[in-house]
Residue frames relative to the residue before (quaternion, step in Angstrom):
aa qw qx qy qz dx dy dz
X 1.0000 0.0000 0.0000 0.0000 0.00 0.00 0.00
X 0.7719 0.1183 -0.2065 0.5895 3.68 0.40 -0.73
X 0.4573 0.3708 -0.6124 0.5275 3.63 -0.03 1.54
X 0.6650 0.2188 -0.4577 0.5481 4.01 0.75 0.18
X 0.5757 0.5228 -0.4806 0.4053 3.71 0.70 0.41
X 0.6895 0.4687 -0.3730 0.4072 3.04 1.29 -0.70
X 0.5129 0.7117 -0.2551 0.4067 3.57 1.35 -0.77
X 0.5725 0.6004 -0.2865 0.4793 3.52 1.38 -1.10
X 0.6981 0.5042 -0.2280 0.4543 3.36 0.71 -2.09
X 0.7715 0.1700 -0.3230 0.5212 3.88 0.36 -0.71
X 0.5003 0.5671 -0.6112 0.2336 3.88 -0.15 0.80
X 0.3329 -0.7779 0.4860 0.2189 3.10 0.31 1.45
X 0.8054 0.4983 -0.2000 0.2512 3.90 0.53 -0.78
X 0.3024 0.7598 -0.3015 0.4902 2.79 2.39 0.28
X 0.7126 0.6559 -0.1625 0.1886 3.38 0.85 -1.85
X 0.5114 0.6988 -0.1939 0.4611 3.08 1.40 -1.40
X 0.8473 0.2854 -0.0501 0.4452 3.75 0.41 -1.27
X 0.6268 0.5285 -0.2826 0.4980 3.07 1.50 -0.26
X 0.6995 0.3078 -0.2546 0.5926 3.54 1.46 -0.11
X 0.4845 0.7197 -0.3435 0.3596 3.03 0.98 0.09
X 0.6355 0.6032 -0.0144 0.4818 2.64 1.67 -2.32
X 0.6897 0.5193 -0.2902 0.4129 3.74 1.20 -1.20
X 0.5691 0.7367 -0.2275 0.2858 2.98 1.62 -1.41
X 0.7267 0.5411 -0.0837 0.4149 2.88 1.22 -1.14
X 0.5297 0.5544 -0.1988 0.6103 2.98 1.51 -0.68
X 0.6729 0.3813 -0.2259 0.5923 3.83 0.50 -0.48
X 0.6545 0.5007 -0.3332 0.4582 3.61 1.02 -0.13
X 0.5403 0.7688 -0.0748 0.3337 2.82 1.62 -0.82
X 0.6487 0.3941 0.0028 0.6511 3.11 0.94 -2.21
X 0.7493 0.2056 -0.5314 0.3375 3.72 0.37 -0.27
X 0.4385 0.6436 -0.4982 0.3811 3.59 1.03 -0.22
X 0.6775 0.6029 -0.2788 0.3158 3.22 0.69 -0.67
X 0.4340 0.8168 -0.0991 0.3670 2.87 1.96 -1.37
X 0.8763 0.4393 0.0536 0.1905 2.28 0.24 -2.47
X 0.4873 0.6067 -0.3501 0.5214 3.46 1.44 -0.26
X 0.6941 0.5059 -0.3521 0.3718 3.36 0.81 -0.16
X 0.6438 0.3883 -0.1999 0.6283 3.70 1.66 -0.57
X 0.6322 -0.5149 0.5339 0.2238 3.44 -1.99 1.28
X 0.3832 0.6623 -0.6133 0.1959 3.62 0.61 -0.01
X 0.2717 -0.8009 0.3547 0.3987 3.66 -1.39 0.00
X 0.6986 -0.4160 0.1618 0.5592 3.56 -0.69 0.40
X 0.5229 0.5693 -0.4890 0.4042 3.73 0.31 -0.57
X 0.7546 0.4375 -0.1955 0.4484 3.53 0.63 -1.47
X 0.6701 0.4037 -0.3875 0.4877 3.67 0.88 -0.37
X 0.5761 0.4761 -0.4739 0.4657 3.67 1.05 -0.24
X 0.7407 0.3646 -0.3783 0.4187 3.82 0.28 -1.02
X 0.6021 0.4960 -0.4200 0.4638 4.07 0.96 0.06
X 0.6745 0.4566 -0.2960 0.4990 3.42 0.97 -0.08
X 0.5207 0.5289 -0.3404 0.5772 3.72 1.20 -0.77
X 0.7181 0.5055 -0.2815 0.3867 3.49 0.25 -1.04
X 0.5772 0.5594 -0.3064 0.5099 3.41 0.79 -1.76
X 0.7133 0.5284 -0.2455 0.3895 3.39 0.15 -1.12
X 0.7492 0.2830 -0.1708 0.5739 3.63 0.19 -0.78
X 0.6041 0.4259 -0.4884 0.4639 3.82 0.52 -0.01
X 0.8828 0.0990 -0.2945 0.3522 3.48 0.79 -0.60
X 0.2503 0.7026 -0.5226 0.4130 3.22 0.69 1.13
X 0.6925 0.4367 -0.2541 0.5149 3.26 1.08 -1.29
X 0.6049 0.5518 -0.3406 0.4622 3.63 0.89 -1.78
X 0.8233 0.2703 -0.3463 0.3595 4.04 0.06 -0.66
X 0.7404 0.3618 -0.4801 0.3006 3.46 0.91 -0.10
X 0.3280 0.7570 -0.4329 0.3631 3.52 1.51 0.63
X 0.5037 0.6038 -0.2176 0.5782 3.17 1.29 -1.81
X 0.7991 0.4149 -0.2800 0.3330 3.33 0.06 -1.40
X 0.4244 0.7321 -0.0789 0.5270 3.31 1.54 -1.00
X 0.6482 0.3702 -0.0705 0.6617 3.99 0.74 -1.43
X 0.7696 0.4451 -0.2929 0.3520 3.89 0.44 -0.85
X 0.4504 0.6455 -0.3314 0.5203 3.33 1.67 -0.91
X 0.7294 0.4892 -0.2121 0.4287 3.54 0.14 -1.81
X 0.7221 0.3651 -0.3039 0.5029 3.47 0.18 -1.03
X 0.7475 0.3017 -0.3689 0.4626 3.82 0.31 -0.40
X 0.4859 0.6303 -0.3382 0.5022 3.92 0.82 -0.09
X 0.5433 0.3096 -0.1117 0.7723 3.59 1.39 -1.05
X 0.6261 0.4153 -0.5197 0.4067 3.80 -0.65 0.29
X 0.7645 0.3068 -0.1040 0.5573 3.42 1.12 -1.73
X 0.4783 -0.6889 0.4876 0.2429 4.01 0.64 0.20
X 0.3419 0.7099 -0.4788 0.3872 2.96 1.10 1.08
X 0.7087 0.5969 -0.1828 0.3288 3.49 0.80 -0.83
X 0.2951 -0.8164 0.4956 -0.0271 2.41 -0.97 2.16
X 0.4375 0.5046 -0.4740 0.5738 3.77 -0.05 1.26
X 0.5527 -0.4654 0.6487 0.2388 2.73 -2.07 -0.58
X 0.4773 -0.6815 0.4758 0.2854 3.22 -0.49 1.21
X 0.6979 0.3850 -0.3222 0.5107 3.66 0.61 -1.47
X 0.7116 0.4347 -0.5028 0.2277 3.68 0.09 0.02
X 0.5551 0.6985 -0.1934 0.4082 3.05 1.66 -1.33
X 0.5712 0.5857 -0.1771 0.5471 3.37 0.93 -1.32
X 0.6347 0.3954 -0.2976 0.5934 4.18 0.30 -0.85
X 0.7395 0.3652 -0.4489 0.3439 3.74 0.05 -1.11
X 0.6943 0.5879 -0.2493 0.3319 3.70 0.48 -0.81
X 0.5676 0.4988 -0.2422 0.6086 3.15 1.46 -1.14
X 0.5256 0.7501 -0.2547 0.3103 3.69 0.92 -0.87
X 0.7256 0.4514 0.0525 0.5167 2.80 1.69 -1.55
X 0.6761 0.3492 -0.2396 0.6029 3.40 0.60 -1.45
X 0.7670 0.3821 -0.4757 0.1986 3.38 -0.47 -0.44
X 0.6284 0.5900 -0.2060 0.4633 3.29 1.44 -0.27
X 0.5210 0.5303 -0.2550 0.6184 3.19 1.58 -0.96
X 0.7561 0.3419 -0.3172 0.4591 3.97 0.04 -1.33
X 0.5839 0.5280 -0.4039 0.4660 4.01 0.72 -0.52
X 0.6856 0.3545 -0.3914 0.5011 3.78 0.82 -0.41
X 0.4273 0.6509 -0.4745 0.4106 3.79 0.75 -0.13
X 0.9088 0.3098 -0.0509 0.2748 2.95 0.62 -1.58
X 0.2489 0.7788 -0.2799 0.5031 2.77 2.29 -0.19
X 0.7313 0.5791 -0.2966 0.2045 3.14 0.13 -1.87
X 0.7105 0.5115 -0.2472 0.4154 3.39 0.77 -0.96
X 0.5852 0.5152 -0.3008 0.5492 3.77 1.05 -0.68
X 0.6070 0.5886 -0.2749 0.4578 3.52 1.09 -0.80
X 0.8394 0.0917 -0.1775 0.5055 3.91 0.56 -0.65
X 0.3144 0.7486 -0.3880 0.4361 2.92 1.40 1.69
X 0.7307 -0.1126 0.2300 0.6329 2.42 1.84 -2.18
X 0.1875 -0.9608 0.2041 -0.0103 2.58 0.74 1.55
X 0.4603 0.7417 -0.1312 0.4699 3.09 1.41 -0.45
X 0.7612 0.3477 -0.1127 0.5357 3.48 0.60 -1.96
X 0.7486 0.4162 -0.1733 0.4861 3.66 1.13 -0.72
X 0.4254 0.6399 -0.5772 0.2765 4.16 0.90 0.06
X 0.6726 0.4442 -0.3990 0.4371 3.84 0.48 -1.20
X 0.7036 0.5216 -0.2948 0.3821 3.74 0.40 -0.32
X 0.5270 0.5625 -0.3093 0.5569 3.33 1.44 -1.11
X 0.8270 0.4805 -0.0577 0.2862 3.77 0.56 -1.24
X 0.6351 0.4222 -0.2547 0.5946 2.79 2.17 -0.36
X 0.5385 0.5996 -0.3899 0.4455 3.58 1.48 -0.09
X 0.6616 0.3055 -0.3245 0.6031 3.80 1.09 -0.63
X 0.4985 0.5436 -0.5617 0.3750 3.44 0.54 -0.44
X 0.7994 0.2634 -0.3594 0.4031 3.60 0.36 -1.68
X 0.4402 0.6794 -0.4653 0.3580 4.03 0.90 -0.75
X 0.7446 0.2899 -0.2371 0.5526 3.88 0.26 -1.06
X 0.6089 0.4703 -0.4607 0.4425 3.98 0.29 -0.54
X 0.5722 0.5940 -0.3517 0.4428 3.83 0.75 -1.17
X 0.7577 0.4759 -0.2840 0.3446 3.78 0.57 -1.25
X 0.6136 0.6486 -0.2094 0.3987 2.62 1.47 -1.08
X 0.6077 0.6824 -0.2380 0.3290 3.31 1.06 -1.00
X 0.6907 0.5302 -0.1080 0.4797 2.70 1.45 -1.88
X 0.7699 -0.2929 0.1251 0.5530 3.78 0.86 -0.33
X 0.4725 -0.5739 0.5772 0.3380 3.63 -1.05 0.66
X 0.6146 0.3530 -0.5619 0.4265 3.75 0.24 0.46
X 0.6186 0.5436 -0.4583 0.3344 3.65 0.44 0.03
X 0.2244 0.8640 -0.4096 0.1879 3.26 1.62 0.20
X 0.7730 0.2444 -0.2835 0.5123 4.10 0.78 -0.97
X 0.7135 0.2214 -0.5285 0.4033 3.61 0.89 1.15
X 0.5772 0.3333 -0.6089 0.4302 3.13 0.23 1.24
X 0.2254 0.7472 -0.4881 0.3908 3.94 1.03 0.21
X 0.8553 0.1910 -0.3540 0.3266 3.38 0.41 -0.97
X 0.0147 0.9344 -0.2374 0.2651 3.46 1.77 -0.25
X 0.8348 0.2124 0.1791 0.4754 2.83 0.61 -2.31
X 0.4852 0.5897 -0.2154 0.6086 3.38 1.80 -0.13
X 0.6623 0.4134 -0.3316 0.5295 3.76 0.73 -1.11
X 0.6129 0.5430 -0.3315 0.4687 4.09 1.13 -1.07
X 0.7937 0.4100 -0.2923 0.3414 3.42 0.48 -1.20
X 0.5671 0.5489 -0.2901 0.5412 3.42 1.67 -0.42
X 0.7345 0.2830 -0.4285 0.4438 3.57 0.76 0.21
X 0.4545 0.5336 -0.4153 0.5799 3.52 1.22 0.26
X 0.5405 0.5763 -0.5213 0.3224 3.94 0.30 -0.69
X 0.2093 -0.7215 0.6496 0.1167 3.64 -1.45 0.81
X 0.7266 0.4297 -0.2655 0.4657 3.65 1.17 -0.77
X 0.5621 -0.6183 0.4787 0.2694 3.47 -1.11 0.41
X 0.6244 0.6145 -0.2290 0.4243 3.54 1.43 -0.63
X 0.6134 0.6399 -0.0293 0.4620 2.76 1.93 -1.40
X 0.7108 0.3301 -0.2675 0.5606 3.09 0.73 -1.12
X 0.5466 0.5306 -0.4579 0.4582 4.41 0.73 -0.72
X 0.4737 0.5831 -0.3911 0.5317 3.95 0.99 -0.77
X 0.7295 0.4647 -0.3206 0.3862 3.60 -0.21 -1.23
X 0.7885 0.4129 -0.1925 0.4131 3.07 0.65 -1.88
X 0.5942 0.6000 -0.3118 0.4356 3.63 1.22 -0.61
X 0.7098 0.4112 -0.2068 0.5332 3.50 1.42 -0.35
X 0.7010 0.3335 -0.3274 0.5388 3.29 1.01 -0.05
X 0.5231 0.4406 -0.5328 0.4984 3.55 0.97 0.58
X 0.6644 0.5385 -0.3508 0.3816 3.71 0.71 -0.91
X 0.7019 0.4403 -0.3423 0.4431 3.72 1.36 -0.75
X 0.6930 0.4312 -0.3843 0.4314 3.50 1.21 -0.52
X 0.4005 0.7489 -0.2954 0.4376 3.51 1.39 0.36
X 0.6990 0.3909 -0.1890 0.5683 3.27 1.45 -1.58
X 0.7715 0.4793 -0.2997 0.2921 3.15 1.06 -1.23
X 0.3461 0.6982 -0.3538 0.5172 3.65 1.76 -0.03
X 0.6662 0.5769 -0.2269 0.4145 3.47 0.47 -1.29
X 0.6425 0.4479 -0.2582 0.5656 3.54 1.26 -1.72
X 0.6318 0.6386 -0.3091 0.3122 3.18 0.40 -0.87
X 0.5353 0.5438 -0.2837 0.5807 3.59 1.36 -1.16
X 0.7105 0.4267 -0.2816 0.4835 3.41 -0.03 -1.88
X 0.5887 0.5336 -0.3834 0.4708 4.22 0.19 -0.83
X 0.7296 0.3859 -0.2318 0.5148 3.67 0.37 -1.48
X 0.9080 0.1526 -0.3440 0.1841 3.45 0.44 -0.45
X 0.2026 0.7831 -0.5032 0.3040 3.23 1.58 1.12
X 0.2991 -0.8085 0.4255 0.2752 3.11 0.87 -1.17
X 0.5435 0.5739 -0.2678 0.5508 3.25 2.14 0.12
X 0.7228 -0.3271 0.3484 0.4992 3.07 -2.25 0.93
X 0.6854 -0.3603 0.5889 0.2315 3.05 -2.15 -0.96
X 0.6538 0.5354 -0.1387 0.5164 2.84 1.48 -1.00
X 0.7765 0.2642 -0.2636 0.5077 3.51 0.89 -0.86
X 0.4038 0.6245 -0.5613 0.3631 3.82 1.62 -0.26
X 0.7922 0.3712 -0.2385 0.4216 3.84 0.60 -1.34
X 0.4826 -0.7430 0.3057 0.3488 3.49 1.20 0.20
X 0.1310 0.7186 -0.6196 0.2873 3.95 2.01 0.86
X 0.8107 0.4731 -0.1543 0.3085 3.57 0.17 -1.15
């Protein structure tokens, strides 16, 4: 039993859809929520865009941190612990702080925008860093920023109409990925 648990934690192609999948869920319940509070739609979209992409990122960090630490438990791990370890932490802690952010934000919106903007700012710059394939999860990043900056109503449905259509595609990969049943490395053919 815990050798298929452990098997689960390092299937790297599992992760993707499994945070994806929660993500959605948590997007969900607060939609659900939300019909109950005076908030205005603009705000219930950028608390849901956000919610969403903090935990997407936050669990496949976690997920990301869980790999490493068991890999290093069993001397398997191929890296550096101190480097590995920083990149993840790198992430989640920034990713789970906007999660939790989010709510104080379409509270007070005002005292919290530079902060909202520097968490996806640093969340999508970070992916980036790490490789130009990480490009459609840090995509939305820049979507959640430009949607709180949006003045037009056309503008801001655009945003949101594109960042449903990319987390749409990127779902899709995410299927095709999960059901290859391969690394990363050989899904993109590095390997």
């Amino acid at each position: 039993m815990i050798e298929r648990i452990v098997v689960l934690v390092l299937d790297e192609n599992k992760w993707l859809t499994i945070a994806m999948l929660l993500s959605i869920i948590a997007v969900i319940v607060l939609v659900s929520r939300q019909h109950r509070q005076s908030l205005s739609l603009r705000l219930k979209i950028l608390e849901a865009m956000n919610l969403f992409y903090g935990c997407l990122i936050g669990i496949m960090s976690f997920g990301h941190l869980l790999a490493v630490s068991v890999k290093a438990s069993q001397g398997t791990l191929q890296g550096s612990l101190w480097i590995l370890y920083p990149l993840g932490l790198v992430l989640a802690i920034p990713a789970w702080w906007l999660v939790f952010l989010v709510r104080q934000f379409v509270k007070e919106e005002e005292c919290w925008k530079t902060r909202m903007v520097a968490l996806n700012a640093w969340l999508g710059f970070c992916l980036l860093a790490l490789g130009l394939h990480n490009w459609p999860l840090a995509m939305p990043a820049a979507l959640n920023i430009a949607y709180q900056f949006h003045s037009r109503r056309t503008v801001g449905w655009a945003i949101v109409t594109v960042e449903i259509v990319a987390i749409f595609a990127l779902f899709i990969g995410s299927l095709v990925f999960f059901a290859s049943g391969q690394s990363f490395e050989q899904f993109r053919g590095i390997e």
